[in-house]
N, C-alpha and C positions, 0 to 999 in steps of 0.2 A: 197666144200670139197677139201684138196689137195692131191695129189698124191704118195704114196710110192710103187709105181710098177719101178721094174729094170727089167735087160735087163742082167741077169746074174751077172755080176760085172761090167756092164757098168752104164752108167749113171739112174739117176732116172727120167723119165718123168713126165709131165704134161701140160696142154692148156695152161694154161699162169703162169708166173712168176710175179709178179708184187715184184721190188725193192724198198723198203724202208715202214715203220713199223708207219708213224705218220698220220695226219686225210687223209692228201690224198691216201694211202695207206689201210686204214682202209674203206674208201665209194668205192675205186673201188674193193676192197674183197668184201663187204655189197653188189651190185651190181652183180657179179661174182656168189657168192652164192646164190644172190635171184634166178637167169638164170640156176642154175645148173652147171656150169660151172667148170671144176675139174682147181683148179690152188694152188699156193703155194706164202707167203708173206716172203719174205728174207732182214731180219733187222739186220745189224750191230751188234747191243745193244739189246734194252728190245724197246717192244711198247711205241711208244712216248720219247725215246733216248732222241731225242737233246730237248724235253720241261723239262725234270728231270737234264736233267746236262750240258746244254747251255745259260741257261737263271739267271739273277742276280735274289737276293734275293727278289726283290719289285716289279718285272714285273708283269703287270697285262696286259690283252688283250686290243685293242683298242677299240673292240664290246663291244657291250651291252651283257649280258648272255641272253640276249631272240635272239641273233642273234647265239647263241652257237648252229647250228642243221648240223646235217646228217643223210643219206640216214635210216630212222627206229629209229634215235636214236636225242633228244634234250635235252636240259636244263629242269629241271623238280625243281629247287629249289625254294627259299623262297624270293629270289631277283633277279628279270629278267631284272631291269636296272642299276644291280652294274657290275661289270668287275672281270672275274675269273684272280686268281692267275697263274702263270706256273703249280705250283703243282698241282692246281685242274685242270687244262688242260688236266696235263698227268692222271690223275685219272679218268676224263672222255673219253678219247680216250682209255684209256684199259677197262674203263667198256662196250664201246662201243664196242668194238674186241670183247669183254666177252659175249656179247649180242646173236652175232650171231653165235660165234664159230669161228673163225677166223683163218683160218690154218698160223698162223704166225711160221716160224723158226726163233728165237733167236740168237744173238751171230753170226750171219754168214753174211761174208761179200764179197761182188761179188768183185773176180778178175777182169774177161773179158765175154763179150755180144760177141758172132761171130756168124754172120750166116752162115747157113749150108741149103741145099737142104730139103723145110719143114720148114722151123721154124730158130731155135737158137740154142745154146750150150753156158749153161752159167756158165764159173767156179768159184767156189767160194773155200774158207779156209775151207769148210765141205763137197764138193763135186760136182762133177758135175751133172748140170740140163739139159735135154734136151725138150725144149718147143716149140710151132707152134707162140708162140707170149708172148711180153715184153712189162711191163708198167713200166715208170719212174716215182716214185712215189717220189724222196727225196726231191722235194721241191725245191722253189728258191731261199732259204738259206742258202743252205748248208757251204760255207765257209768266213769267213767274208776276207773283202777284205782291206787288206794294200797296201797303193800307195809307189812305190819304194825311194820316199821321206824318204821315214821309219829310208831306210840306212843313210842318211844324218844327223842324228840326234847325240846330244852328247853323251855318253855312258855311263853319271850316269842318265841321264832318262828310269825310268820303263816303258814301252811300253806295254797295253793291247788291245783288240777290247773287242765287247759287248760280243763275246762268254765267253771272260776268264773273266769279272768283274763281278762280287759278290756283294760288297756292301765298303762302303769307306772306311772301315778298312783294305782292302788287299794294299791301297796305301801308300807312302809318305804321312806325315803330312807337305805338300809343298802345294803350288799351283800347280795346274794342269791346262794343257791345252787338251781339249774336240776338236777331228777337228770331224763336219760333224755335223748340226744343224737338219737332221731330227728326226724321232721318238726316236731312242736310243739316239743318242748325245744328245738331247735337252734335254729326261728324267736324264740322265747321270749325263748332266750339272746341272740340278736341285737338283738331291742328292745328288749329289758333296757340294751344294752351301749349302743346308740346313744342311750339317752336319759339317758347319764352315769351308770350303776350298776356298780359294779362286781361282776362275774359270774363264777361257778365253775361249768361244764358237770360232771356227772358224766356217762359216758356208759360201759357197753357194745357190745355187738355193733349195728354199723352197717352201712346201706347207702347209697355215699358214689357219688353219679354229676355230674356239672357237668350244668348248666341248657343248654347249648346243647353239640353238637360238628360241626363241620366245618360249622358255618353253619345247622345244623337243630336244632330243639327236642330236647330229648333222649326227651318222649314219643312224637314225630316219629319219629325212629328206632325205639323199641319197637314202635310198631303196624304200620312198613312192614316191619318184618323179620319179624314174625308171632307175637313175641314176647307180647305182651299179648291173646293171644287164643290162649294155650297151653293148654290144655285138664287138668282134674283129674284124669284117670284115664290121664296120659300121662306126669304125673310120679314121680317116683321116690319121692318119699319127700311125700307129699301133705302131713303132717299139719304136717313142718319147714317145709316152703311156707309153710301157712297161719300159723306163726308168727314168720315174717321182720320184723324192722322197716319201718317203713314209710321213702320214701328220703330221704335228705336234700337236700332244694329247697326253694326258695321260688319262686312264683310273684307275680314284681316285673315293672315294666314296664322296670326294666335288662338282664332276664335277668341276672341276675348268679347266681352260685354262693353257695352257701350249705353248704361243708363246714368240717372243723375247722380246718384251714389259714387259711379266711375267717374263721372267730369268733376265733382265736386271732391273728389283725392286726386284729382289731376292739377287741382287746384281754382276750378273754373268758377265762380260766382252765381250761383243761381237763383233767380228771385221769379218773382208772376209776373203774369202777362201784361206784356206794356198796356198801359190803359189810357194814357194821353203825353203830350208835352207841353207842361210850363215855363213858359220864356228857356232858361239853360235845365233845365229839368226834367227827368225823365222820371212818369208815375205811375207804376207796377201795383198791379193789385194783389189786393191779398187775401186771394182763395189758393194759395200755391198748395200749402197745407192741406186742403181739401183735395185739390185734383190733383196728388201726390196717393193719397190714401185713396182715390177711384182706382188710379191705375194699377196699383199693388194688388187691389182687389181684383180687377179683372184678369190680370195675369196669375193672380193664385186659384182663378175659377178656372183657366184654360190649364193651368198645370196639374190642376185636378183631375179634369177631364183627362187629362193624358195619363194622370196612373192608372185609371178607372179602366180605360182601356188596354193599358198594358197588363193588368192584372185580369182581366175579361179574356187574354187571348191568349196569355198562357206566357209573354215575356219576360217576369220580374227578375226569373231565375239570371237570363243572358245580361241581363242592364243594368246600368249603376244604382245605388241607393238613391231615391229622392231627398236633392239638398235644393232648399228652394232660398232664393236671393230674399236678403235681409230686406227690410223694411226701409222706406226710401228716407233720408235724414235731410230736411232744408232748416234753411233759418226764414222761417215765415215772418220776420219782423224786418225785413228789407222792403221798403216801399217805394223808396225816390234813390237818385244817383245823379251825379251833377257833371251832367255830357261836356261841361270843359275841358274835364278831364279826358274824354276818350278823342279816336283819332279815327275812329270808323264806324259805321253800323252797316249789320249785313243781314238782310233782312230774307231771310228761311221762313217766309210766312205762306207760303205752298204756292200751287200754282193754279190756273184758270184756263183753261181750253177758250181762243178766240177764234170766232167764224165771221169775218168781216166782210166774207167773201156770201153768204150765203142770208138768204130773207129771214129779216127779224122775225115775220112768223113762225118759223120751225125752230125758234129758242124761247126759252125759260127766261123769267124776270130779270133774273141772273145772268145770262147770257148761255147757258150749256142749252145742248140737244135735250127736247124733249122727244125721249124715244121711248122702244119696248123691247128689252134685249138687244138692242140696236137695229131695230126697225123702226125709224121716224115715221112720223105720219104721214108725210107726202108719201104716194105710190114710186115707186124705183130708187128711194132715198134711205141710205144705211152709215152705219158706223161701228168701227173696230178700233180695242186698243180702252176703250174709257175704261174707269176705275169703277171697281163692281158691276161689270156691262150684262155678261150674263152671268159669268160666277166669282166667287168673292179675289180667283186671282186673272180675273180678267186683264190689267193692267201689265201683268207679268211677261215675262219672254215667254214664258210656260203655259199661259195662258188665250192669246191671240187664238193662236192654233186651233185649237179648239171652239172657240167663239167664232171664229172663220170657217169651219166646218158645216158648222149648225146654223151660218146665214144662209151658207151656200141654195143647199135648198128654195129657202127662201126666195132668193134670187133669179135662181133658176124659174119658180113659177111664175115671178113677173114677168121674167123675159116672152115667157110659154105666154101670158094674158091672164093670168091665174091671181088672184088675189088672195087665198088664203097665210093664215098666220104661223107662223116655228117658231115651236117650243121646245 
């Protein structure tokens, strides 16, 4: 439940605050409210904001819908290995708030986090909060991120990221150039290409997996191996984890693949990673070749691991033959391209979590939380929802949940005066 107890015409109290209104925000309230826990959810927009008006026309999830679940609440429809739309995303994350009662405030959007003696004071454009404890809930996506390259560009090119692209009618009837070959770019560059545009992928370092193998999804495979539920403090090098591309799939009702092999019979142009602009000139580098041949190999180390394990468990007999995807074919001698010709660039270069709201000290060089599992270092300060938070599909619908579970605790012994750590 949340709190409307003041303090005269001071502020409004309550245990905890939790910031931002989408799934990870929704399982640590689900969470919250199972414990009794009096607290309050402070969203910008409407529940599920950035899945209703951040997302293009044709985005569908990477998951399967039987991976659609949180804390009380999952997929319950007529197709559990098709991939929901945005729309139905955000219609499930509100019916999921709807479920429990969900003390969401709408419309309100936090100034500044400061702590104070006790807790917080958190101001917002509708009022001041006064709480013993903060969860960051907006996720690791909040701003998509353009490299200062940007400026260097000529100034009849429309410039978009994935937040602001819709679908190929907002652009030039030009060619377009796509920088950043993971999830967004690659799907980008695909509707780009099937809707008669001609298309240049810029891409660095990938994560290249096919959409099904041996007759099972390929998220199918990560979570029965135990893969996607590998835990943060088990990995070797946590921090390169956390900044992995996201992988290349689309989530179609063909299952079909979606690597460079596929955009480039689609007809798409692929070359490496932009690396500068001179004067009308755009200068890609040329290691494509090389971080073509990493990703092949990573993905033929994970396909490995998965016969290994299907032959270890007694599967081979029920599953299909292992046919593993050809080897990725570029033309590594493309370097420059001369942006007169194009009519857009749309830059899939990932995104950046910004906290403008909260003291430089509790961030990273960078700007991200510096945390532990999602316990920051300030006492009654937390976070939900980031990429690789506690286990490798923290970021996921599937994954909150679970990360919200294992703060809980946590949480709970701040409230209590307890300072110990969850693990």
């Amino acid at each position: 439940m949340s709190s409307t107890r003041t303090g005269g015409s001071g502020p409004r109290t309550t245990d905890v605050v939790v910031v931002g209104g989408g799934q990870a925000g929704m399982a640590m309230s689900h969470c919250l409210t199972r414990a009794g826990i009096d607290h309050v959810v402070l969203e910008r927009g409407g529940t599920a904001e950035s899945w209703r008006t951040e997302r293009w026309d044709s985005l569908r999830l990477l998951t399967p819908n039987w991976m659609t679940r949180v804390p009380g609440h999952s997929y319950e429809g007529p197709d559990p290995d098709g991939f929901m739309t945005a729309t139905e995303v955000a219609a499930f994350i509100s019916s999921y708030a709807a479920s429990f009662g969900a003390p969401v405030l709408a419309g309100t959007t936090v100034a500044s986090v400061v702590p104070v003696d006790g807790g917080y004071v958190v101001d917002t454009d509708r009022g001041r909060w006064r709480t013993r404890a903060v969860v960051i809930a907006t996720g690791a996506c909040s701003d998509p991120h353009v490299p200062a390259v940007a400026q260097d560009l000529p100034g009849h090119l429309v410039q978009v990221t994935p937040s602001d692209y819709r679908n190929p009618g907002q652009l030039p009837d030009r060619p377009v150039l796509v920088v950043g070959g993971s999830a967004s770019g690659a799907q980008i560059a695909d509707e780009l290409a099937r809707s008669g545009r001609a298309v240049t992928l810029a891409t660095g370092e990938h994560v290249r997996l096919p959409r099904t193998y041996r007759g099972m999804d390929i998220h199918w495979w990560m979570d029965t191996i135990g893969m996607l539920d590998e835990r943060y403090d088990e990995v070797e090098d946590i921090e390169r984890a956390r900044r992995l591309p996201s992988l290349q799939l689309v989530g179609s009702p063909e299952l079909r693949d979606l690597d460079l092999n596929a955009l480039t019979a689609r007809g798409v142009t692929v070359v490496g990673r932009l690396g500068g602009i001179d004067g009308a000139r755009a200068l890609f580098a040329g290691s494509l070749d090389n971080v073509c041949r990493l990703a092949d190999l990573k993905q033929r180390r994970l396909l490995d691991r998965i016969d290994e394990f299907a032959t270890e468990h007694g599967l081979d007999a029920e599953l299909g033959e292992p046919s593993r995807p050809a080897a990725t074919v570029v033309d590594p001698d493309r370097l420059d391209a001369d942006l007169t010709a194009f009519g857009a660039v749309v830059w899939a270069t990932g995104f950046r979590p910004r906290y403008p709201w909260l003291d430089r000290s509790l961030l990273a060089p960078s700007g991200r939380l510096r945390h532990d599992g999602g316990v920051l270092e300030a006492p009654g300060l937390y976070a939900l929802g980031l990429t690789f938070q506690r286990r490798r599909k923290s970021s996921f619908l599937d994954g909150v949940g679970p990360d919200a579970v294992e703060l809980l605790p946590h949480l709970v012994r701040h409230l209590d005066g307890a300072s110990s750590q969850v693990r």
